[in-house]
PDB file with SEQRES, HELIX, SHEET and CRYST1 records, atoms N, CA, C and O in Angstrom:
SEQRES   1 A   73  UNK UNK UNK UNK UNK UNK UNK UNK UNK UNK UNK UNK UNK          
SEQRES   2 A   73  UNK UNK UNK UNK UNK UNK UNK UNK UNK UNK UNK UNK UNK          
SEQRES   3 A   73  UNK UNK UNK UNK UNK UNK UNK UNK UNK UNK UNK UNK UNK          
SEQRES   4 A   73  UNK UNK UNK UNK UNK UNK UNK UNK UNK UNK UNK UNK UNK          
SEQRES   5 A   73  UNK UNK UNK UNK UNK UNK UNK UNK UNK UNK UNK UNK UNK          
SEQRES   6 A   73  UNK UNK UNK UNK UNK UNK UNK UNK                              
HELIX    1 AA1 UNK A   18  UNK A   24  1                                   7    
SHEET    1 AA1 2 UNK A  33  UNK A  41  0                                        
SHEET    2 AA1 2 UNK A  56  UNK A  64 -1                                        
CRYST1    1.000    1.000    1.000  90.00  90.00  90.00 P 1           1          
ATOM      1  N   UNK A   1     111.200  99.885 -83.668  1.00  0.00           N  
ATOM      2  CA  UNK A   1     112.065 100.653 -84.541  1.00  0.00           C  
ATOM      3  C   UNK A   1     111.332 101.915 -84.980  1.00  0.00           C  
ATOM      4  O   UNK A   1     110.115 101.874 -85.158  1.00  0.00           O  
ATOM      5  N   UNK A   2     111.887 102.805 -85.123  1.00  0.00           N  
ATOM      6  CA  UNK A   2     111.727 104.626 -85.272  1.00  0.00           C  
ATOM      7  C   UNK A   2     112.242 104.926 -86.479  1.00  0.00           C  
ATOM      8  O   UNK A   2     113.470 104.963 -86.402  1.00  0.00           O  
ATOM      9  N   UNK A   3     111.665 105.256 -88.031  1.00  0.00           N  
ATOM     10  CA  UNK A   3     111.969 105.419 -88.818  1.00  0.00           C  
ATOM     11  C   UNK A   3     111.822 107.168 -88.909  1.00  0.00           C  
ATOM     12  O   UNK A   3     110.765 107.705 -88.577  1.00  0.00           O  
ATOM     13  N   UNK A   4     112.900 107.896 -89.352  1.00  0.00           N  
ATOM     14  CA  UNK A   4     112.542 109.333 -88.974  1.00  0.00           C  
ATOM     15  C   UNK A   4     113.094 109.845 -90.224  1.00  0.00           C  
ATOM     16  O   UNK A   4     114.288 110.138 -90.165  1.00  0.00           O  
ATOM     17  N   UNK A   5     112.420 110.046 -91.501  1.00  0.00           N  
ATOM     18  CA  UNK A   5     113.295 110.461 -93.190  1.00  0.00           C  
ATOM     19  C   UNK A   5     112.893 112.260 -93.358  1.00  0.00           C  
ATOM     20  O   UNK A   5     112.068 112.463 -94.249  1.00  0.00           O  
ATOM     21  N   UNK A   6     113.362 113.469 -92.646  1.00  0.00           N  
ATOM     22  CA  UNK A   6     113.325 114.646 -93.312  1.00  0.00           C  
ATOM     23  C   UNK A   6     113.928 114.956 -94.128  1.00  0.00           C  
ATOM     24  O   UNK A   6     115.050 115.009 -93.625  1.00  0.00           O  
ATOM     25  N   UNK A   7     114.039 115.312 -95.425  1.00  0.00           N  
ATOM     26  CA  UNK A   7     115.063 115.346 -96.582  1.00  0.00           C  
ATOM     27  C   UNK A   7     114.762 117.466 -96.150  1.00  0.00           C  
ATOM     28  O   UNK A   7     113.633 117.707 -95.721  1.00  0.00           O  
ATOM     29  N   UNK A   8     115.482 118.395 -96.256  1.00  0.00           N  
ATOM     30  CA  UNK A   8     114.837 119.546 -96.902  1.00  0.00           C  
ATOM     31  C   UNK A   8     116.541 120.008 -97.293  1.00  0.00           C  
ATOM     32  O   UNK A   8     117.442 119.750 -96.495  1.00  0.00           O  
ATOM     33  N   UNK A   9     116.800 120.685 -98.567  1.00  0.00           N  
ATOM     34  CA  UNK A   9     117.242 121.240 -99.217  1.00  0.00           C  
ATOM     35  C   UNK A   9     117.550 122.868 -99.194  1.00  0.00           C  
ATOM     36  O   UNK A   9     116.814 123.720 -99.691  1.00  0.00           O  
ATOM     37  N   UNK A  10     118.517 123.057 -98.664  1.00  0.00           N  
ATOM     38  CA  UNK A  10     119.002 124.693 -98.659  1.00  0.00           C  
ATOM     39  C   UNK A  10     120.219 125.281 -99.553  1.00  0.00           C  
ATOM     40  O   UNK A  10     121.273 124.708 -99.831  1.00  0.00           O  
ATOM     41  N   UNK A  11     119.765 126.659 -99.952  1.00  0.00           N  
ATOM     42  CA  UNK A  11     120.917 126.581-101.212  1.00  0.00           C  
ATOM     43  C   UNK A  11     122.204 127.416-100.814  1.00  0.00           C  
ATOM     44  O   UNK A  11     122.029 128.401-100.096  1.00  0.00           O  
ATOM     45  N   UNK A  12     123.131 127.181-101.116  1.00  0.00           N  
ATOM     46  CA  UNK A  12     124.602 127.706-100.485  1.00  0.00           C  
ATOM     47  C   UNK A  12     124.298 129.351-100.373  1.00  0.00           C  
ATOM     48  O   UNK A  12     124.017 130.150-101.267  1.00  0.00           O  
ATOM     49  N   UNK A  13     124.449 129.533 -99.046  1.00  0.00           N  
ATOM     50  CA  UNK A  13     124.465 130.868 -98.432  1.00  0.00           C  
ATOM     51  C   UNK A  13     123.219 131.384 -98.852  1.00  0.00           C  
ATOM     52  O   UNK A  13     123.236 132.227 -99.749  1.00  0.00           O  
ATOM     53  N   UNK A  14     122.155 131.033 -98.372  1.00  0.00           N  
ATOM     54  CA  UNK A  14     121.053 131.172 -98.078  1.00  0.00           C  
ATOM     55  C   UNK A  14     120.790 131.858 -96.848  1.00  0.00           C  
ATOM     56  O   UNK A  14     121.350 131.727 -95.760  1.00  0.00           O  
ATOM     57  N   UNK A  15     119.763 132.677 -97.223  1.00  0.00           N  
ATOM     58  CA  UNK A  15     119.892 133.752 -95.594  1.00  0.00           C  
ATOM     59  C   UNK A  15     119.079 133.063 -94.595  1.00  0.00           C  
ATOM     60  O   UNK A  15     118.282 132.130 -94.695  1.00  0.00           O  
ATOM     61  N   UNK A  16     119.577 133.926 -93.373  1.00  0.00           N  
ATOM     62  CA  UNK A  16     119.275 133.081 -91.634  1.00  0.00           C  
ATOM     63  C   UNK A  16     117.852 133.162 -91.682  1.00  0.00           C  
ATOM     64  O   UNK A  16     117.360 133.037 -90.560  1.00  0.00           O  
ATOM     65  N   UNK A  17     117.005 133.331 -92.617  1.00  0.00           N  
ATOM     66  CA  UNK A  17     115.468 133.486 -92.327  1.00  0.00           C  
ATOM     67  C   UNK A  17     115.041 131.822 -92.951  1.00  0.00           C  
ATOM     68  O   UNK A  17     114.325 130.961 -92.441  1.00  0.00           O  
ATOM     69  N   UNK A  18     115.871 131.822 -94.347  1.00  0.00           N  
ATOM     70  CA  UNK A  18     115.917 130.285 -95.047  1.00  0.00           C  
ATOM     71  C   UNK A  18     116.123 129.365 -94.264  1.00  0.00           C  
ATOM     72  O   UNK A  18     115.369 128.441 -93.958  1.00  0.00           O  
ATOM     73  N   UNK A  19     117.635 129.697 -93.753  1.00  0.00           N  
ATOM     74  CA  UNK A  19     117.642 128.399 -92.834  1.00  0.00           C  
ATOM     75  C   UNK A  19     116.991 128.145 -91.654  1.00  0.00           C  
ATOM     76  O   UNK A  19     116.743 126.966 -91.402  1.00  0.00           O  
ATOM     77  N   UNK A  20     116.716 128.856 -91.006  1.00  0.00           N  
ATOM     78  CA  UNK A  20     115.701 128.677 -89.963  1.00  0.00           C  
ATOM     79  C   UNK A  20     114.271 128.150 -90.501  1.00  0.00           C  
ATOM     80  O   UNK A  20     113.658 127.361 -89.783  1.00  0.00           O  
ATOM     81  N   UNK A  21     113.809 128.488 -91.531  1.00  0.00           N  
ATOM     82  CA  UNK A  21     113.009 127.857 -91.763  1.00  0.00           C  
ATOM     83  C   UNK A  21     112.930 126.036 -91.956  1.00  0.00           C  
ATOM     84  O   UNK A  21     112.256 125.155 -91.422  1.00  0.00           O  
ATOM     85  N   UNK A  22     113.918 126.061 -92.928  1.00  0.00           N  
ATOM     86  CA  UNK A  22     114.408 124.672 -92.800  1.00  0.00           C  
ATOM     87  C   UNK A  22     114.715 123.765 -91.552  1.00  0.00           C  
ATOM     88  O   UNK A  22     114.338 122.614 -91.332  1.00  0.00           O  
ATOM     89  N   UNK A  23     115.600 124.703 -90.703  1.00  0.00           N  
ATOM     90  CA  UNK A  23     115.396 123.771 -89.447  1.00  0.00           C  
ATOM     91  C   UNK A  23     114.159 123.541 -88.422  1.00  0.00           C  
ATOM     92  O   UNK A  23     114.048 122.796 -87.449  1.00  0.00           O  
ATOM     93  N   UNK A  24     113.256 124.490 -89.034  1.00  0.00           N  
ATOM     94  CA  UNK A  24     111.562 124.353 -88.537  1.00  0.00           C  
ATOM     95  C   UNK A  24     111.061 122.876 -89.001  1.00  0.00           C  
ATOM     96  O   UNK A  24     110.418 122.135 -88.257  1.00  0.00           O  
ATOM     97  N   UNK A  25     111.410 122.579 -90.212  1.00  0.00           N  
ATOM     98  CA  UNK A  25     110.479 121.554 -90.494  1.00  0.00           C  
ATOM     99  C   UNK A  25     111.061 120.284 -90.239  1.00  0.00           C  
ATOM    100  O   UNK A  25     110.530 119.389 -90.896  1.00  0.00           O  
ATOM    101  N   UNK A  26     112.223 119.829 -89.298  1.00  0.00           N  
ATOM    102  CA  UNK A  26     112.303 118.943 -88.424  1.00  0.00           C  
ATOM    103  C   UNK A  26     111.598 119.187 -86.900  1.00  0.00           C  
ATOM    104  O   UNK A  26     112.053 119.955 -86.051  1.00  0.00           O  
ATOM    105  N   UNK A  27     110.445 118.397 -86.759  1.00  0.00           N  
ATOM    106  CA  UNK A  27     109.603 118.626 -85.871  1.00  0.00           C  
ATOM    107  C   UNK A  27     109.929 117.871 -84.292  1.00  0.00           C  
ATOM    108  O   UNK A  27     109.131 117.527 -83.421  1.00  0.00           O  
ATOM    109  N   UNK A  28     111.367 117.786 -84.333  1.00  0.00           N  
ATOM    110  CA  UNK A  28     112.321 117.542 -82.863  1.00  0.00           C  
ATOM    111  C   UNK A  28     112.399 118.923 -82.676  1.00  0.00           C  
ATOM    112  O   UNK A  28     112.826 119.335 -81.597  1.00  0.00           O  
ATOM    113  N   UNK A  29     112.129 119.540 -83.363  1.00  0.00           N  
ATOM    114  CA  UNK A  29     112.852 120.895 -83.064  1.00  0.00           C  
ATOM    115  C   UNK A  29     111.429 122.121 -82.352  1.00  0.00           C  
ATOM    116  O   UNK A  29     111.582 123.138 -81.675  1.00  0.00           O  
ATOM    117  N   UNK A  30     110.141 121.475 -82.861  1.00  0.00           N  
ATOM    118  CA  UNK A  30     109.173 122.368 -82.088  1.00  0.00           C  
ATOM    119  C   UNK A  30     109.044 122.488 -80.636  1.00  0.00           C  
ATOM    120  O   UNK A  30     108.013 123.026 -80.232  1.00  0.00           O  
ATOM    121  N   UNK A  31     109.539 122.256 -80.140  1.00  0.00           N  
ATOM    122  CA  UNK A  31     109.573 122.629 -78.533  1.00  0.00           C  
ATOM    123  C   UNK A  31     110.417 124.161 -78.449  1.00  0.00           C  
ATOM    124  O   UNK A  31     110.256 125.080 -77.647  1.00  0.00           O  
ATOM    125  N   UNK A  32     111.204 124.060 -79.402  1.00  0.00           N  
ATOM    126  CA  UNK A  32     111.881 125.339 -79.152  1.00  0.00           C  
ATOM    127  C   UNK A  32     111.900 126.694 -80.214  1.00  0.00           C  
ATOM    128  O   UNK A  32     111.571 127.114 -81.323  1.00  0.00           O  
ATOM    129  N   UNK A  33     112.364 126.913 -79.310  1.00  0.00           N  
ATOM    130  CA  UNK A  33     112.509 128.833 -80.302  1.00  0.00           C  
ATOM    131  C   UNK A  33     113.482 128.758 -81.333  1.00  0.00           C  
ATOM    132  O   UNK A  33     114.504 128.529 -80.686  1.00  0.00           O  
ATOM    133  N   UNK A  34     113.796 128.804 -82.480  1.00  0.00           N  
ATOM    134  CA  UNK A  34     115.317 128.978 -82.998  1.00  0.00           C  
ATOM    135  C   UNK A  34     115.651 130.455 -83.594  1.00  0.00           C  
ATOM    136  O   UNK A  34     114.904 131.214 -84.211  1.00  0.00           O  
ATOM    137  N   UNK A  35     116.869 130.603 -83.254  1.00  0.00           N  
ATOM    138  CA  UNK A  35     117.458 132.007 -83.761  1.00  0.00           C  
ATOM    139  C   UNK A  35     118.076 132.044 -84.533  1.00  0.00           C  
ATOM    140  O   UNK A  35     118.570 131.496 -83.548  1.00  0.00           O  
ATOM    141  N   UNK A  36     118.894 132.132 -85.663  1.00  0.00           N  
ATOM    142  CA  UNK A  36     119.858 131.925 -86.862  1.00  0.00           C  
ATOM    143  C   UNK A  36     120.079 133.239 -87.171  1.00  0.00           C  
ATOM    144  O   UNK A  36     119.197 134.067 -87.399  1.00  0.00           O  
ATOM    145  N   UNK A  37     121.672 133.495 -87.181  1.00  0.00           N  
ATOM    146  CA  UNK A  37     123.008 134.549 -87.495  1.00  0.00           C  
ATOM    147  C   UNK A  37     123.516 133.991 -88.736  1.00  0.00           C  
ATOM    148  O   UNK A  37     124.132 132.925 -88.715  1.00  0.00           O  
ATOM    149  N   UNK A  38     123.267 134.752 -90.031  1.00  0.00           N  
ATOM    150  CA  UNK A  38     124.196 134.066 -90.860  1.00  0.00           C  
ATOM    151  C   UNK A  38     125.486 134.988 -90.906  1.00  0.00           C  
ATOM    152  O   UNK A  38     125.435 136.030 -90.252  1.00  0.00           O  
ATOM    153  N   UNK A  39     126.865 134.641 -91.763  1.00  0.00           N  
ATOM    154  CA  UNK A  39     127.891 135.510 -90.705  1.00  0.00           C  
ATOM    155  C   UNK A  39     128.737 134.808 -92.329  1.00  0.00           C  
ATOM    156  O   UNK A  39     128.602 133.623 -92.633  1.00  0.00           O  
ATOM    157  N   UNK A  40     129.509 135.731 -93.131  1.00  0.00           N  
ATOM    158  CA  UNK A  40     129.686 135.773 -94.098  1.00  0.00           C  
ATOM    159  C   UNK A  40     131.167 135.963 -94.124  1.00  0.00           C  
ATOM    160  O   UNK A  40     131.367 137.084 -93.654  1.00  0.00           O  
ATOM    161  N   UNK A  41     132.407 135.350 -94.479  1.00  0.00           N  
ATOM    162  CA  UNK A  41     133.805 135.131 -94.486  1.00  0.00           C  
ATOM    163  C   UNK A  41     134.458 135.738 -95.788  1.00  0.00           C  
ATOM    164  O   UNK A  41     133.807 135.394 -96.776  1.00  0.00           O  
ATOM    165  N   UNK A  42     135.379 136.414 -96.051  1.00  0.00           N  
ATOM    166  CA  UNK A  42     136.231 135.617 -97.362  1.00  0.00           C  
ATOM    167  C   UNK A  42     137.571 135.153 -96.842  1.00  0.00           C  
ATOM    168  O   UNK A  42     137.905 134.908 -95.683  1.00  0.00           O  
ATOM    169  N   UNK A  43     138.253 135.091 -97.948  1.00  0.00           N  
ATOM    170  CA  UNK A  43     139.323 133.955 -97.585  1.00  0.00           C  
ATOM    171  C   UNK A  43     140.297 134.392 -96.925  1.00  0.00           C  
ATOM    172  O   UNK A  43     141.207 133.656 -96.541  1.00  0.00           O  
ATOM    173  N   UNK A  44     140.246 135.676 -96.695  1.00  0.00           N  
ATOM    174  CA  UNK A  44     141.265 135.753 -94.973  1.00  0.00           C  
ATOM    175  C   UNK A  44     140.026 136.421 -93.416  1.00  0.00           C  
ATOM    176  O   UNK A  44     140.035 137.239 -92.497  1.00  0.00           O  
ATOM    177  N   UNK A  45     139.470 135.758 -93.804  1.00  0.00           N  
ATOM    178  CA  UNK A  45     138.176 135.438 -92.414  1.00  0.00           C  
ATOM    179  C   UNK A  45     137.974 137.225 -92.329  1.00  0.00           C  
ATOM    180  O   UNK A  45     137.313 137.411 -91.307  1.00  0.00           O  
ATOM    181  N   UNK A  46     138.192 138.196 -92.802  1.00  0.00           N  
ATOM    182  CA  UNK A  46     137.007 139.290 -93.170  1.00  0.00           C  
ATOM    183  C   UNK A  46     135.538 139.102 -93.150  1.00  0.00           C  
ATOM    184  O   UNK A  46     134.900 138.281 -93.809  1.00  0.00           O  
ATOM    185  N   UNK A  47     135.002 140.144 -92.140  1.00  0.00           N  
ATOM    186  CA  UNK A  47     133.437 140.118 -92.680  1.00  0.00           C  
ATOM    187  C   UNK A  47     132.799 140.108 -93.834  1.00  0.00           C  
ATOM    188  O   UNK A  47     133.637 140.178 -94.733  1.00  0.00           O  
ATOM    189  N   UNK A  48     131.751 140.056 -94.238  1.00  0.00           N  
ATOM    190  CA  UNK A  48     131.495 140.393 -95.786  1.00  0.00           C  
ATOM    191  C   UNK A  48     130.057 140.231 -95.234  1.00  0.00           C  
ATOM    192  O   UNK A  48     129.501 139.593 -94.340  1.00  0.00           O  
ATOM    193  N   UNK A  49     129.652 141.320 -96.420  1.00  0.00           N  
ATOM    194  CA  UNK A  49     127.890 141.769 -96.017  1.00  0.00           C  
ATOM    195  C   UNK A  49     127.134 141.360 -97.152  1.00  0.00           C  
ATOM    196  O   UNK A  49     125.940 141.619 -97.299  1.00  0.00           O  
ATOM    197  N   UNK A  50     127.847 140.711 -97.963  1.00  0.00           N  
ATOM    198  CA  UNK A  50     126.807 140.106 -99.259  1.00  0.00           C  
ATOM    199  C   UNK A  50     128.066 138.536 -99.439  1.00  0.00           C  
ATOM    200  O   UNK A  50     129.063 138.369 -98.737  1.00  0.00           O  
ATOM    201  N   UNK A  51     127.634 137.703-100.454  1.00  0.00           N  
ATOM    202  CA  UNK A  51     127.967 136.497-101.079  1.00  0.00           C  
ATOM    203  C   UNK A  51     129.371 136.597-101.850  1.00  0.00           C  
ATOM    204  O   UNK A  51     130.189 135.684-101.957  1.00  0.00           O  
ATOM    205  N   UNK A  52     129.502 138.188-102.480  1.00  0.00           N  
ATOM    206  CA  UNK A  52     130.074 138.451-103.725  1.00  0.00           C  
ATOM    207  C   UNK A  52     131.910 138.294-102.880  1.00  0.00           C  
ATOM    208  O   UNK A  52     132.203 138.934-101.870  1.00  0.00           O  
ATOM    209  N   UNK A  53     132.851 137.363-103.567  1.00  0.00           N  
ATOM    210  CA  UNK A  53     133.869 137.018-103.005  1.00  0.00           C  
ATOM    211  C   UNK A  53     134.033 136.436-101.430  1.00  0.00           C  
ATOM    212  O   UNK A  53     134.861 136.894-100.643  1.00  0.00           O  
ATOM    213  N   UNK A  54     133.055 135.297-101.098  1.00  0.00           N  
ATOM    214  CA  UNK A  54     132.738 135.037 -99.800  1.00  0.00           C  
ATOM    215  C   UNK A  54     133.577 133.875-100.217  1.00  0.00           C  
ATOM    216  O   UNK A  54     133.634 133.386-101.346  1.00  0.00           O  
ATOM    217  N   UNK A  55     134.278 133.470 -99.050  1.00  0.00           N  
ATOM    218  CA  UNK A  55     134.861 131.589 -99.003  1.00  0.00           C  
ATOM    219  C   UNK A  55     134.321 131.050 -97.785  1.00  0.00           C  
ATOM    220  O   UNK A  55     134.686 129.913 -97.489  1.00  0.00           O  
ATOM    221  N   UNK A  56     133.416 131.725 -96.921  1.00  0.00           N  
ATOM    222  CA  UNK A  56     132.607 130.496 -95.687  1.00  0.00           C  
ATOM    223  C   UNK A  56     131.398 131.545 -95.572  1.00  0.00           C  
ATOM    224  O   UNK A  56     131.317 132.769 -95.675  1.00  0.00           O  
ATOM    225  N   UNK A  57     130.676 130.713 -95.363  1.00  0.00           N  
ATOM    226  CA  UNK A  57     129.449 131.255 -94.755  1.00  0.00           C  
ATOM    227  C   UNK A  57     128.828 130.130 -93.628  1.00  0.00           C  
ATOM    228  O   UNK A  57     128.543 128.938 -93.744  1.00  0.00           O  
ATOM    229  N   UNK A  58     128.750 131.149 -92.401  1.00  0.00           N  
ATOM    230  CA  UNK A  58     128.046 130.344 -90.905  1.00  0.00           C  
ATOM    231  C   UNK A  58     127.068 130.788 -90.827  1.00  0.00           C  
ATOM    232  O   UNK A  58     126.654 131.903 -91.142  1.00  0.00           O  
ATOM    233  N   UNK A  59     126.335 129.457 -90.147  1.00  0.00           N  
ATOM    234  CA  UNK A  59     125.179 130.452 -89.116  1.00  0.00           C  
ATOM    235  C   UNK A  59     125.230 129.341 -88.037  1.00  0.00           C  
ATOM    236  O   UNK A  59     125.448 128.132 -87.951  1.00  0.00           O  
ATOM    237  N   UNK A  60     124.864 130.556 -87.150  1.00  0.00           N  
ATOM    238  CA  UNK A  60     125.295 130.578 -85.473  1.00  0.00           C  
ATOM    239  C   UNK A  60     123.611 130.187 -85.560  1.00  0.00           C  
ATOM    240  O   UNK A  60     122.745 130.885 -86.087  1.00  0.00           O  
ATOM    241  N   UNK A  61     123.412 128.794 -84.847  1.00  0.00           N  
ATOM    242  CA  UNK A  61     122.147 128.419 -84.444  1.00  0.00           C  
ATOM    243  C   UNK A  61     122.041 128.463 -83.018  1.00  0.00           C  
ATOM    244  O   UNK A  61     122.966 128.039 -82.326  1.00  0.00           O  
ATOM    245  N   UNK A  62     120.731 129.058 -82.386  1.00  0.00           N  
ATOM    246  CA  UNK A  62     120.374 128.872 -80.727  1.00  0.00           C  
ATOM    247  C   UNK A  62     119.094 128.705 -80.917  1.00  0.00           C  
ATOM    248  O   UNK A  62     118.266 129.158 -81.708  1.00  0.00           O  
ATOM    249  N   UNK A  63     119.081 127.749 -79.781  1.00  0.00           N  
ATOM    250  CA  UNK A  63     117.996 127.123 -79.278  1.00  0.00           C  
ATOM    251  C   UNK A  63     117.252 127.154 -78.045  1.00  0.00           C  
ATOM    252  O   UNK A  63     117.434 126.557 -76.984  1.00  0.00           O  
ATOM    253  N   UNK A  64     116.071 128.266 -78.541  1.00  0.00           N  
ATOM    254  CA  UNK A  64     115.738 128.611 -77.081  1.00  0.00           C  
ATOM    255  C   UNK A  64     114.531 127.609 -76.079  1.00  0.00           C  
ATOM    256  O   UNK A  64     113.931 126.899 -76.886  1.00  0.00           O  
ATOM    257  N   UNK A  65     114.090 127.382 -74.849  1.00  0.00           N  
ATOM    258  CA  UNK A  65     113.185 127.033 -74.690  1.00  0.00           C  
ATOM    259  C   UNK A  65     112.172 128.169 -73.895  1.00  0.00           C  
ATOM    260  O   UNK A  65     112.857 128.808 -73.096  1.00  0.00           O  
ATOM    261  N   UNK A  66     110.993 128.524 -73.889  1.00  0.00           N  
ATOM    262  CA  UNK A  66     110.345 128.947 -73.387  1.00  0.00           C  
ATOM    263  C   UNK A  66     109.703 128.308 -71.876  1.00  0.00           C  
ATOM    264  O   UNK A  66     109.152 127.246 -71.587  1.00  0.00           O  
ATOM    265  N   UNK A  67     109.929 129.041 -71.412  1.00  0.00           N  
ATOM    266  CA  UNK A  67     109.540 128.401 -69.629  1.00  0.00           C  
ATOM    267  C   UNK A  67     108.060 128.835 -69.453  1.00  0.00           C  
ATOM    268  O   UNK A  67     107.602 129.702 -70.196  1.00  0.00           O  
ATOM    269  N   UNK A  68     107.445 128.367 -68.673  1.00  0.00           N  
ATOM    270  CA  UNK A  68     105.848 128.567 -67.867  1.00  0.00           C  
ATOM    271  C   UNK A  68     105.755 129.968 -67.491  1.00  0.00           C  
ATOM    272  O   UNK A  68     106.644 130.815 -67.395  1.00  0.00           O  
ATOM    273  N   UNK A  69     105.102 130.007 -67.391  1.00  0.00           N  
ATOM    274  CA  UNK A  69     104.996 131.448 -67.075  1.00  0.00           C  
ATOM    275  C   UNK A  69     104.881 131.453 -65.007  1.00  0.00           C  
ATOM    276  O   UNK A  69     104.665 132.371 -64.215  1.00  0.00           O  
ATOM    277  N   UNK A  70     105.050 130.518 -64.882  1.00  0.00           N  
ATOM    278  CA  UNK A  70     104.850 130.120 -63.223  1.00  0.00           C  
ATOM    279  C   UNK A  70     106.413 130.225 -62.687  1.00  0.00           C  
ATOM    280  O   UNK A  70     106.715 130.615 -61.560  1.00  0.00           O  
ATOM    281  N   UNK A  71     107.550 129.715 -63.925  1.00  0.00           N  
ATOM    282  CA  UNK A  71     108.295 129.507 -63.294  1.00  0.00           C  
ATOM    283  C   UNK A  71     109.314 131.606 -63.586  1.00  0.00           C  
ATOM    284  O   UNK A  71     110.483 131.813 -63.263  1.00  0.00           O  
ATOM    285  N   UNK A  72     108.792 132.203 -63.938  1.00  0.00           N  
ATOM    286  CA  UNK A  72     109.184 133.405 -64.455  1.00  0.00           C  
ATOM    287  C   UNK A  72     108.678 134.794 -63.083  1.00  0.00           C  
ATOM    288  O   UNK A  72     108.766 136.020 -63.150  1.00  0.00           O  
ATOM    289  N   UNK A  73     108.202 133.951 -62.044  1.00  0.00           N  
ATOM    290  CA  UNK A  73     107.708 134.783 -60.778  1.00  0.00           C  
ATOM    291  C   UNK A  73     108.405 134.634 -60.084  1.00  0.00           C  
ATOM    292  O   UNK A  73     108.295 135.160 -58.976  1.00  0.00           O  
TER     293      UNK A  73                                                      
END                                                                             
């Protein structure tokens, strides 16, 4: 049996540098690169460039892997 407990805590609409960090410190995740878009809504799906009258906030996670440098020839 595999007991695996990461608790980490992010605060609503927290920027893509926060959350990426956070998803750093699940260590399934060090093999890869991560990129994080945070991407800011109001309530008729408008962009918005700050928090102030927001109703969703995303972030677009990718997951990169880095290849050998053998296989890049």
């Amino acid at each position: 049996m595999v007991k695996y407990d990461v608790k980490i805590n992010v605060t609503y609409g927290c920027s893509a540098a926060d959350f990426q960090s956070a998803l750093n410190n699940f260590d399934g995740f060090r093999p890869f690169q991560i990129s994080v878009v945070r991407n800011i809504y109001d309530g008729s799906n408008n962009s918005l460039s700050s928090l102030t009258g927001a109703a969703r906030v995303d972030y677009v996670v990718s997951f990169y892997v880095l290849r050998a440098a053998t296989y890049t020839t």
